[in-house]
C-alpha positions as CSV (number, residue, x, y, z in Angstrom):
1,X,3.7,6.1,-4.3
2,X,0.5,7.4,-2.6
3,X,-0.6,7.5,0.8
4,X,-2.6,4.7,0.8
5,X,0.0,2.1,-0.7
6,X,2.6,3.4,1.7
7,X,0.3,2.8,4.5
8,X,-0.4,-1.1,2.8
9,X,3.3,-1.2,3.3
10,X,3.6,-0.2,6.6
11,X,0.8,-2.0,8.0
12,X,2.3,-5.1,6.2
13,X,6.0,-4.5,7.7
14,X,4.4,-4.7,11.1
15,X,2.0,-7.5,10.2
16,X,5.3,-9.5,9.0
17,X,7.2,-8.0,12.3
18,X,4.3,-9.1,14.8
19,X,3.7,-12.8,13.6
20,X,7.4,-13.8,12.5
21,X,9.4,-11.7,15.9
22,X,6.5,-11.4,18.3
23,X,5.9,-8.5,20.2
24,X,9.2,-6.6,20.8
25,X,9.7,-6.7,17.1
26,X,6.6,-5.4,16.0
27,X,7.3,-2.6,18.3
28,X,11.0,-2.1,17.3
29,X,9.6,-1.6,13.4
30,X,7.1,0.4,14.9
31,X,9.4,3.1,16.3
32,X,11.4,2.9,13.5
33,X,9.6,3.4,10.9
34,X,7.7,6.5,12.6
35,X,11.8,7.9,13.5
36,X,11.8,7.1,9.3
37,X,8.5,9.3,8.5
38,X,10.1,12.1,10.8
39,X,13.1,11.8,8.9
40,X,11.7,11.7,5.7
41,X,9.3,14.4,6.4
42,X,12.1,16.7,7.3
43,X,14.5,15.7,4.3
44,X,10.9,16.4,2.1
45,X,10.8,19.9,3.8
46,X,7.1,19.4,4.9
47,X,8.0,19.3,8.7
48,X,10.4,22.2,10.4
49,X,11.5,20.8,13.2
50,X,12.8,24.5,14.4
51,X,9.6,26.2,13.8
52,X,7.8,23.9,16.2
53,X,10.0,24.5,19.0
54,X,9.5,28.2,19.2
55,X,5.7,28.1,19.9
């Protein structure tokens, strides 16, 4: 999956969120899904977490 169909996705998860749950849901994906690109990125080994701490 490329970038832009993962970012179709995500903008159509918080679409969904904001118009079905209103507000605190949109946010709630929101968070979420950016603690699940951290997360991801980590797991991927494209972001060291460690590394960035020592600057």
């Amino acid at each position: 999956m490329n970038t832009a169909t993962t970012g179709l996705a995500a903008g159509m998860a918080l679409g969904f969120a904001g118009y079905f749950g209103g507000f605190w849901a949109f946010l709630l994906v929101l968070v979420l899904g950016a603690a699940g690109l951290i997360v991801g990125l980590v797991v991927q080994g494209d972001l060291e977490l460690p590394a960035r701490r020592q600057r």
